[in-house]
FIMIKOL-723020 format. One line per field, with one value per residue (C-alpha): residue number from 1; residue in three letters; x negated, y negated, z. Coordinates in nm, 3 decimals, padded with zeros to 5 digits. Layout:
pos: NUM | ...
code: ala | ...
x: X | ...
y: Y | ...
z: Z | ...
This chain:
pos: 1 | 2 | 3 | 4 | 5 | 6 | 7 | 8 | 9 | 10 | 11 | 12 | 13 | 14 | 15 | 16 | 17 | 18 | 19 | 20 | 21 | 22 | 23 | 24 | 25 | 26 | 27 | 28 | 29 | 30 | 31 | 32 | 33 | 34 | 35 | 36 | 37 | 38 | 39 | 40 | 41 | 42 | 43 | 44 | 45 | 46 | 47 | 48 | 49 | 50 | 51 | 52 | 53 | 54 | 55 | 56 | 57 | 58 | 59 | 60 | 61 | 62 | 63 | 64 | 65 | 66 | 67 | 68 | 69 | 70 | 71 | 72 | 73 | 74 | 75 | 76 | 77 | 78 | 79 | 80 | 81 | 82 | 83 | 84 | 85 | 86 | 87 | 88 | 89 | 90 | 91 | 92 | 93 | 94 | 95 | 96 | 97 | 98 | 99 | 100 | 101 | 102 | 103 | 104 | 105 | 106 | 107 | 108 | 109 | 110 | 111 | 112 | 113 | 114 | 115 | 116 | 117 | 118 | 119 | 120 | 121 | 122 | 123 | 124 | 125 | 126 | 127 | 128 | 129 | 130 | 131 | 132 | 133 | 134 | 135 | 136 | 137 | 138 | 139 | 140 | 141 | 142 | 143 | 144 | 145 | 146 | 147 | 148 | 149 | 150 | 151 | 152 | 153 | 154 | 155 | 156 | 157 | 158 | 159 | 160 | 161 | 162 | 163 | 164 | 165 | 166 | 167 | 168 | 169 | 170 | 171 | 172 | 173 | 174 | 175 | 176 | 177 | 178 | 179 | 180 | 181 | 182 | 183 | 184 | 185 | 186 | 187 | 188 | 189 | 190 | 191 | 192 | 193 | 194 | 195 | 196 | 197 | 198 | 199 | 200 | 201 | 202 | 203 | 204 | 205 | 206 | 207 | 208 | 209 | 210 | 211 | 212 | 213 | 214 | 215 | 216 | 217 | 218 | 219 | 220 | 221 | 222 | 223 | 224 | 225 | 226 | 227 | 228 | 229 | 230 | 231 | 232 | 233 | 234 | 235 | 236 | 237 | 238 | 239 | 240 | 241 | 242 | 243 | 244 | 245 | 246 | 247 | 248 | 249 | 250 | 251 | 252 | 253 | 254 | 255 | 256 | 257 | 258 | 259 | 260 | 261 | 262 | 263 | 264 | 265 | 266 | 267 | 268 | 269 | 270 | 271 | 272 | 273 | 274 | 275 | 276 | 277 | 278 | 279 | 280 | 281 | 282 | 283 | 284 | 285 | 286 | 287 | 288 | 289 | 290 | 291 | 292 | 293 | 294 | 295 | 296 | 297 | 298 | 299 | 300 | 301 | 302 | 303 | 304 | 305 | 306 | 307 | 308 | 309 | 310 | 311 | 312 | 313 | 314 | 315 | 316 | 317 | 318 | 319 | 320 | 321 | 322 | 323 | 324 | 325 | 326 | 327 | 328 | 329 | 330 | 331 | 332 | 333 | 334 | 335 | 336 | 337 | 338 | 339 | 340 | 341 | 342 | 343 | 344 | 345 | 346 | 347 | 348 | 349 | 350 | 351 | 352 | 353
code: unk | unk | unk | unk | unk | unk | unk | unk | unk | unk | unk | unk | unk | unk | unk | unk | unk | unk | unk | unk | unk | unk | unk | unk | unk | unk | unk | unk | unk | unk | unk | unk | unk | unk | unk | unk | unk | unk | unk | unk | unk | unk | unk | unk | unk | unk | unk | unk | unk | unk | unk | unk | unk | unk | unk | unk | unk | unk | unk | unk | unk | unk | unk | unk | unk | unk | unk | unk | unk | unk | unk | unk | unk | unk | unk | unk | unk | unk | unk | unk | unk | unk | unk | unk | unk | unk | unk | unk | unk | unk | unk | unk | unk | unk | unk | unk | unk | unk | unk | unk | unk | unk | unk | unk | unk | unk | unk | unk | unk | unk | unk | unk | unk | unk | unk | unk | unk | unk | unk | unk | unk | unk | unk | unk | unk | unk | unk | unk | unk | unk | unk | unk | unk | unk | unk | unk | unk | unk | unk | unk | unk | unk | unk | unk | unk | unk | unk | unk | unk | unk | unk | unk | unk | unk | unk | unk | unk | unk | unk | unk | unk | unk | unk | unk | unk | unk | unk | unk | unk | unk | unk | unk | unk | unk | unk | unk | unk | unk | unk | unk | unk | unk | unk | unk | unk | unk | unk | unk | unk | unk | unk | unk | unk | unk | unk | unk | unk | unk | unk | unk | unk | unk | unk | unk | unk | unk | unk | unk | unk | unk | unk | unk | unk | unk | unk | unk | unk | unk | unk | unk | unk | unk | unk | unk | unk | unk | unk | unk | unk | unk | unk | unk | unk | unk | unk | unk | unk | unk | unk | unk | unk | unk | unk | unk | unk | unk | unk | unk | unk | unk | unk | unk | unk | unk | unk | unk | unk | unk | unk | unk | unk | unk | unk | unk | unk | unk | unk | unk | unk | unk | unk | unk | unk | unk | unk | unk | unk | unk | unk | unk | unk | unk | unk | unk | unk | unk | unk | unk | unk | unk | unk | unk | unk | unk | unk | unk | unk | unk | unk | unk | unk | unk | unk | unk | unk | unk | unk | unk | unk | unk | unk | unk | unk | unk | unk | unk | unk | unk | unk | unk | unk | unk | unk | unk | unk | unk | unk | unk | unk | unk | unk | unk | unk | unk | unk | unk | unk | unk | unk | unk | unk | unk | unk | unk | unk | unk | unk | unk | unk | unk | unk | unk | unk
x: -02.341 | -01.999 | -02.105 | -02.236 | -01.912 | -01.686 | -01.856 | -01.916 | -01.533 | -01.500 | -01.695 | -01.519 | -01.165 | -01.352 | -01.442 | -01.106 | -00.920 | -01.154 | -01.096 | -00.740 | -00.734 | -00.896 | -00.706 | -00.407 | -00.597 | -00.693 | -01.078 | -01.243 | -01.499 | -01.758 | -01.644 | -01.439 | -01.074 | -00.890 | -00.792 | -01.121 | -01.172 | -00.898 | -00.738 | -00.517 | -00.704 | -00.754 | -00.707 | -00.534 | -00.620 | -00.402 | -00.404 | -00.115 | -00.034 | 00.246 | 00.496 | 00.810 | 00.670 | 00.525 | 00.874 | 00.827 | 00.503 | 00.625 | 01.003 | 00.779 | 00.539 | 00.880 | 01.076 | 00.758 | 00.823 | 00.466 | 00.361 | 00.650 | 00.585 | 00.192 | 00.218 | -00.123 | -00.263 | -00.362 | -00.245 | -00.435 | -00.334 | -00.527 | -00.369 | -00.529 | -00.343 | -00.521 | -00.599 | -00.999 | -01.030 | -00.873 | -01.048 | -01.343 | -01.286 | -01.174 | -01.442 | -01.679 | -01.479 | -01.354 | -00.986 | -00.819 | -00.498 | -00.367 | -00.074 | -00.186 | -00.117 | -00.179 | -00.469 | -00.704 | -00.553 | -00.707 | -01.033 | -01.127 | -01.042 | -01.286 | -01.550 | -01.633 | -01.633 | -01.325 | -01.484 | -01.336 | -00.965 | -00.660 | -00.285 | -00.029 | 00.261 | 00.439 | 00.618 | 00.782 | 00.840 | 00.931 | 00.899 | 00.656 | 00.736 | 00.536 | 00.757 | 00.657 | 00.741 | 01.063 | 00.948 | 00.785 | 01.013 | 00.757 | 00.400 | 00.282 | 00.355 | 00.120 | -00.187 | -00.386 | -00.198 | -00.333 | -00.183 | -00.242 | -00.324 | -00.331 | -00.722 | -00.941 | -00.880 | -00.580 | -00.229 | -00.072 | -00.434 | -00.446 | -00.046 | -00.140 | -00.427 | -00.268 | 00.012 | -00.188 | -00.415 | -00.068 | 00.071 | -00.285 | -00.353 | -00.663 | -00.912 | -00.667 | -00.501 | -00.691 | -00.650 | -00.764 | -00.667 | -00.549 | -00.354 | -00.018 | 00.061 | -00.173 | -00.033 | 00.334 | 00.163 | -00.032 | 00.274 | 00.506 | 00.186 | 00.199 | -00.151 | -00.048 | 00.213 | 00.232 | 00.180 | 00.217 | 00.309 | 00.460 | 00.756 | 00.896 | 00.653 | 00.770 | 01.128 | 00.940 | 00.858 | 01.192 | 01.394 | 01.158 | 00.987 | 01.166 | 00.973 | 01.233 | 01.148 | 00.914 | 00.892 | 00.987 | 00.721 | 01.005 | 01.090 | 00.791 | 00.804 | 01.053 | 01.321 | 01.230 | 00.986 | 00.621 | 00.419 | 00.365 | 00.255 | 00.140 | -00.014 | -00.346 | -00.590 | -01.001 | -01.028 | -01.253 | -00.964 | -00.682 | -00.949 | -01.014 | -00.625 | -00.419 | -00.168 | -00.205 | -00.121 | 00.186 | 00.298 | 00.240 | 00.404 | 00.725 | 00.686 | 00.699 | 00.981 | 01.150 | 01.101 | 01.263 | 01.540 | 01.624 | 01.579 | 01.866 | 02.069 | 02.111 | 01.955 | 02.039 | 01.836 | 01.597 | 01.543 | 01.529 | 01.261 | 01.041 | 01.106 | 01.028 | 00.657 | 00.611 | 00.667 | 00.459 | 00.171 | 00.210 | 00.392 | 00.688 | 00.989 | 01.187 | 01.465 | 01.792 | 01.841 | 01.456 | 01.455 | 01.790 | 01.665 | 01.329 | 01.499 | 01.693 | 01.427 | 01.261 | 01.292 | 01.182 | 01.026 | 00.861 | 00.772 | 00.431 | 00.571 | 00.239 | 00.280 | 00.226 | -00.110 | -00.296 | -00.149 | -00.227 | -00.591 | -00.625 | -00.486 | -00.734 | -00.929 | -00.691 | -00.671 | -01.086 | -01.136 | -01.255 | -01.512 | -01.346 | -01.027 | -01.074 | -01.060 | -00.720 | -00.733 | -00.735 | -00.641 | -00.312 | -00.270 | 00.097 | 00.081 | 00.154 | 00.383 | 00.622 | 00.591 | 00.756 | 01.011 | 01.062 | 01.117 | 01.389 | 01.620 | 01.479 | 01.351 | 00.996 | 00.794 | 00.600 | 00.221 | 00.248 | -00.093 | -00.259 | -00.334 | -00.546 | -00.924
y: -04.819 | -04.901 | -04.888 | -04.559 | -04.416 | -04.551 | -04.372 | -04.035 | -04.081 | -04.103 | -03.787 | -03.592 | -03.697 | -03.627 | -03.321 | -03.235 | -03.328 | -03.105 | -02.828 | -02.844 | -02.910 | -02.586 | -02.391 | -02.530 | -02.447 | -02.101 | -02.090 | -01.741 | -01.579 | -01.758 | -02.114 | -02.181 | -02.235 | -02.001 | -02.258 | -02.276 | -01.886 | -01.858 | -02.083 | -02.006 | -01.873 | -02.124 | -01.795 | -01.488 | -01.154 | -00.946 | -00.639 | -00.434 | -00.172 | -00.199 | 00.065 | 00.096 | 00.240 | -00.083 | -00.262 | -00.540 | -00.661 | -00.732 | -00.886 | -01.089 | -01.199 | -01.272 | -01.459 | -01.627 | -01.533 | -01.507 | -01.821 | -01.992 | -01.815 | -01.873 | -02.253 | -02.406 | -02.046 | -01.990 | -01.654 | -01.492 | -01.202 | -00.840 | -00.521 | -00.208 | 00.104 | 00.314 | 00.344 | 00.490 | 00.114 | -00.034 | 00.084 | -00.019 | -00.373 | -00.402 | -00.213 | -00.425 | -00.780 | -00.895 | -00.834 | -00.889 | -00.721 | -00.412 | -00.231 | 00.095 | 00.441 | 00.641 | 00.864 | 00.639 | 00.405 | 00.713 | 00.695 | 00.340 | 00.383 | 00.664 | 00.543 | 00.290 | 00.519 | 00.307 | -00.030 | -00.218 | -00.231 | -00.173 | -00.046 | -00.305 | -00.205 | 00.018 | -00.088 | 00.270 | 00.630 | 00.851 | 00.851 | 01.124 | 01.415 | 01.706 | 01.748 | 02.016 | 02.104 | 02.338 | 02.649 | 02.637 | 02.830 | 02.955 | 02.867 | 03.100 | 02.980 | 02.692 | 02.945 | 02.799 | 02.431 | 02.089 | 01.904 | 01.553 | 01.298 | 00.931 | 00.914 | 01.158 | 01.130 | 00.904 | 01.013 | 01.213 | 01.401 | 01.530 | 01.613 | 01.836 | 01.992 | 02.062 | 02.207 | 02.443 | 02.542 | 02.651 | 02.816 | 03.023 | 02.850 | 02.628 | 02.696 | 02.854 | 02.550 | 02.289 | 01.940 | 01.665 | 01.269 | 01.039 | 00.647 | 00.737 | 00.571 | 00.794 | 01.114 | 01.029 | 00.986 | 01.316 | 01.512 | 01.365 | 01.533 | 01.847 | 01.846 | 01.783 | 02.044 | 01.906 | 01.612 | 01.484 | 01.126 | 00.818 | 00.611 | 00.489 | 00.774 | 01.058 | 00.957 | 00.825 | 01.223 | 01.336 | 01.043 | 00.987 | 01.296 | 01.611 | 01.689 | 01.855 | 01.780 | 02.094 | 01.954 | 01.681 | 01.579 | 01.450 | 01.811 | 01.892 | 01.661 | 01.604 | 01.428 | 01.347 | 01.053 | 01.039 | 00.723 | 00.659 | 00.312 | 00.113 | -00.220 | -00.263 | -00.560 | -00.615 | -00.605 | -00.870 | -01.091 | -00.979 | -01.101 | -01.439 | -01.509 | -01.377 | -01.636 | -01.615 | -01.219 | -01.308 | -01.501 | -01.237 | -00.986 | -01.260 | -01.275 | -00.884 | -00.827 | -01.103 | -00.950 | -00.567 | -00.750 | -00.902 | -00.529 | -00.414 | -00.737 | -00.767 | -00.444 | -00.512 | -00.822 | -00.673 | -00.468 | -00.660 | -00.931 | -00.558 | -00.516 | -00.917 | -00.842 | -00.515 | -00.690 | -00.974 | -00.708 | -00.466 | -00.555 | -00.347 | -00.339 | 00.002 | 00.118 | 00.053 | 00.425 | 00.505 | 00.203 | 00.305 | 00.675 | 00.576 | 00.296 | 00.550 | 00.789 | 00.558 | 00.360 | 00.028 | 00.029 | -00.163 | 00.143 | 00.369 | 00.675 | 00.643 | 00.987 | 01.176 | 01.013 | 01.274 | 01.608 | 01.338 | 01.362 | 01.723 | 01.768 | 01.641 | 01.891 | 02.168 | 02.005 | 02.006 | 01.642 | 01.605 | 01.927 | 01.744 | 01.590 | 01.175 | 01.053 | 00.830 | 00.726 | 00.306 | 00.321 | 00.104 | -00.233 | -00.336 | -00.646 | -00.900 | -00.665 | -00.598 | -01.011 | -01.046 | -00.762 | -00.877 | -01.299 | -01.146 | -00.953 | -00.618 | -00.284 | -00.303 | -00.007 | 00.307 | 00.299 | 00.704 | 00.649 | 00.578 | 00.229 | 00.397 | 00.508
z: 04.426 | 04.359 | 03.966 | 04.044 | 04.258 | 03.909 | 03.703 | 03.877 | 03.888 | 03.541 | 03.447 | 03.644 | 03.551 | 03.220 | 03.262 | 03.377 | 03.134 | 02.893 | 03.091 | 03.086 | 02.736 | 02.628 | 02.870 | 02.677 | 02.345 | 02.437 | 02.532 | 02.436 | 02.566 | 02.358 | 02.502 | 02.129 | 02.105 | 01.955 | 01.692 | 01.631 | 01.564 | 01.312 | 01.011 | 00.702 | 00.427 | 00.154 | -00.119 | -00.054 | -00.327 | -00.373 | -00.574 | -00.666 | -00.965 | -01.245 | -01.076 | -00.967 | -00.704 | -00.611 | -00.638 | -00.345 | -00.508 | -00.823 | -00.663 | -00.459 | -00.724 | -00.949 | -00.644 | -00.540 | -00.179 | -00.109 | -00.241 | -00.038 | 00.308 | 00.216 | 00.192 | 00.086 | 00.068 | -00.340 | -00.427 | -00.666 | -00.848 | -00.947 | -01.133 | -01.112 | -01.238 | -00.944 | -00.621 | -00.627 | -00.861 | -00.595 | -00.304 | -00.497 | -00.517 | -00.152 | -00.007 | -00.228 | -00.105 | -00.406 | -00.312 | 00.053 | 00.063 | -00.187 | -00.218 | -00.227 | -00.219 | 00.156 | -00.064 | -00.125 | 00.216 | 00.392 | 00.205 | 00.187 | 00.577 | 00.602 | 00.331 | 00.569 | 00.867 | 00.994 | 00.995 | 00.681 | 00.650 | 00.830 | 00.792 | 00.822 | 00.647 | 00.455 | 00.128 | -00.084 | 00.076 | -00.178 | -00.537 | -00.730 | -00.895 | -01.055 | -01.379 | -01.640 | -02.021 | -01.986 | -02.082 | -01.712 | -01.467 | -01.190 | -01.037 | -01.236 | -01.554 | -01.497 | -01.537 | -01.832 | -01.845 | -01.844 | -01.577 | -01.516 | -01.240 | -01.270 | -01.172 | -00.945 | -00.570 | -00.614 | -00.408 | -00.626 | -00.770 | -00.369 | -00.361 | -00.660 | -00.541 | -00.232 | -00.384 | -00.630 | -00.362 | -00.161 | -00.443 | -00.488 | -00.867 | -00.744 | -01.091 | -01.273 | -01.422 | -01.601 | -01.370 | -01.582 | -01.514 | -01.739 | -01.748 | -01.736 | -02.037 | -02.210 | -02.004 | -02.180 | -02.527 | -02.467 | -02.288 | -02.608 | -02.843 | -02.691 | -02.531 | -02.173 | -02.027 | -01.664 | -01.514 | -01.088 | -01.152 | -00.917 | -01.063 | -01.325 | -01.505 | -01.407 | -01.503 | -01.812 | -01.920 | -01.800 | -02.012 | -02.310 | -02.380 | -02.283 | -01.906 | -01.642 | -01.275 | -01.106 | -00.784 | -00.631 | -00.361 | -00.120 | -00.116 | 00.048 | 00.377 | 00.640 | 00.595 | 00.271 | 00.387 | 00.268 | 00.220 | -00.150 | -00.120 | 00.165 | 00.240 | 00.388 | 00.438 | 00.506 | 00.848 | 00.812 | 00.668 | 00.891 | 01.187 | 01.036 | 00.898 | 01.118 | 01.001 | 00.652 | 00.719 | 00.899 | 00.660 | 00.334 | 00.571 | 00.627 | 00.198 | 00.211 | 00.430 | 00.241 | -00.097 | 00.025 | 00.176 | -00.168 | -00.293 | -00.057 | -00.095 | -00.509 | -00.610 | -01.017 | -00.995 | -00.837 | -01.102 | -01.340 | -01.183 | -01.137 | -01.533 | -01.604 | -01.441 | -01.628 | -01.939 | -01.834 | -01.699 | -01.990 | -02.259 | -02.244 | -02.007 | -01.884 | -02.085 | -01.866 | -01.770 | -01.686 | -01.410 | -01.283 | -01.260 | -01.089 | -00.889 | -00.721 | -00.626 | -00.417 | -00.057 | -00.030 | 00.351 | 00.577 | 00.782 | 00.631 | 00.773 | 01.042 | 01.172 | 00.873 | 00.811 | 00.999 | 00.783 | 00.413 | 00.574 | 00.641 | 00.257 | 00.143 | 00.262 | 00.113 | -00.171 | -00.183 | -00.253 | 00.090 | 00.283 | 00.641 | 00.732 | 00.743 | 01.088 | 01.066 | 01.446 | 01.448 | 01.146 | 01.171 | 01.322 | 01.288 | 01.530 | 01.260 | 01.128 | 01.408 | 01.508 | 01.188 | 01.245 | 01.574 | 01.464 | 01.182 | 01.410 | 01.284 | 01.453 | 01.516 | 01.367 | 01.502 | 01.441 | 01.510 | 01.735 | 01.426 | 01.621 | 01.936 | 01.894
């Protein structure tokens, strides 16, 4: 009996101990740790386009801030030279976190009826411009012109759209999309007249082959603030790796405030990766010009995602406005912001259902 009494003793000081242990530990619902639900990722994807506009990918890429805040994380690397590509590969889980622009943000968001990825930061406001041959004065000299996009459905294809179908031209002018390498060839040629183009591009036309600025889009929004590129993530992966999130986002935030610390040599680790993505570097005054049309921001200007959704729907590339609601989840985000000293940023409700 006394056998007996020891070891019922035992088991419970046992059991104890086990239950304290995953209180400690953070027991969910499902009776696993919390440890247990998440880990680093062993790879992180990331995809990301050969822009100015996309300035804290490439200083981080240069830098290797991301690799250093990522740790054992393998970073592997993916250009695309548009968003629709982009949203492709994300939606089809072959990439896990893209700097994008808010366009096709909105529409991977509402391809998959809110389900498969998630805001979490922003990264350039500002930054396009609609620039024209200079013979065009007025709207209505556009009549009859080929104006190019980067690719169908992309940011600045619905900012064009949107802006036609203001300025009562919607099938009047002839929309057609093109790389924007090919756009400067064919604007330089004569065959393209007009062209709605993110940086360094559009100071590419203006520098290079003649193009005067039409409009430029930060014209068009308050206080000059619009979400050209953003960062977003698989919800799937942001669930799974919350850490290895966090720690991309510390890379981010890293990378902008080297931006705003030593902007020269920030500008010239962005024109080391465009040489080493495409060959070619930016002429001193084209980077300079583009450089200063942009803002380098951790904030995606949240509270304008709901009037980028109903453009698309004046812009006809959508019949209804995307549902944007849930869309943002800036936890990690703001953690960061909040373990640097920084303000903490506003998801403009785009974080409630």
């Amino acid at each position: 009996m006394r056998t007996r009494a020891i070891l019922a003793t035992i088991a419970a000081l046992s059991l104890l101990t086990t239950a304290c242990s995953r209180a400690d530990e953070g027991e969910t619902s499902t009776g696993t740790t919390a440890a247990e639900n998440t880990s680093p990722a062993t790879e992180l994807r990331l995809g990301y386009f050969p822009n100015v506009t996309h300035a804290p990918a490439l200083i981080g890429t240069d830098k290797g801030l991301f690799e250093k805040e990522l740790g054992d994380t393998k970073l592997t690397l993916q250009q695309f030279n548009a968003g629709p590509d982009e949203v492709s590969a994300l939606l089809g889980g072959s990439l896990d976190v893209a700097f994008i622009g808010s366009g096709p943000a909105i529409n991977a968001y509402a391809k998959s009826k809110g389900a498969a990825v998630r805001l979490i930061s922003g990264v350039t406001s500002a930054g396009a411009q609609f620039v024209t041959t200079p013979d065009i004065t007025k709207p209505e000299d556009l009549v009859g012109k080929t104006v190019v996009t980067p690719q169908l459905g992309n940011t600045q294809d619905v900012a064009l759209k949107k802006w036609l179908a203001d300025k009562k031209l919607t099938g009047k002018v002839q929309v057609t999309n093109m790389e924007n390498a090919q756009t400067l060839d064919a604007f330089k040629g004569g065959q393209v007249q007009a062209a709605w183009l993110p940086e360094p591009w559009s100071s590419r036309l203006v520098l290079e082959a003649g193009a005067k600025v039409f409009v430029d889009e930060k014209e068009l929004w308050s206080d000059g603030k619009f979400p050209t590129t953003v960062l977003i993530v698989r919800t799937e992966f942001l669930e799974q790796h919350p850490q290895t999130v966090k720690a991309f986002l510390k890379g981010l935030v890293a990378s902008i405030d080297y931006a705003d610390d030593d902007e020269s040599d920030a500008q010239a680790a962005v024109n080391r990766q465009l040489e080493k993505l495409t060959g070619k570097t930016l002429k001193p005054d084209v980077i300079k010009r583009a450089w200063s049309n942009i803002t380098l921001t951790f904030d995606p200007v949240a509270g304008q995602f709901k009037q980028l959704a109903k453009d698309q729907v004046t812009a006809g590339i959508a019949q209804t406005a995307p549902d944007v609601a849930g869309f943002a989840d800036l936890t990690q985000l703001n953690a960061v912001l909040k373990e640097a000293g920084k303000p903490v940023v506003d998801a403009g409700g785009l974080d409630k259902k």
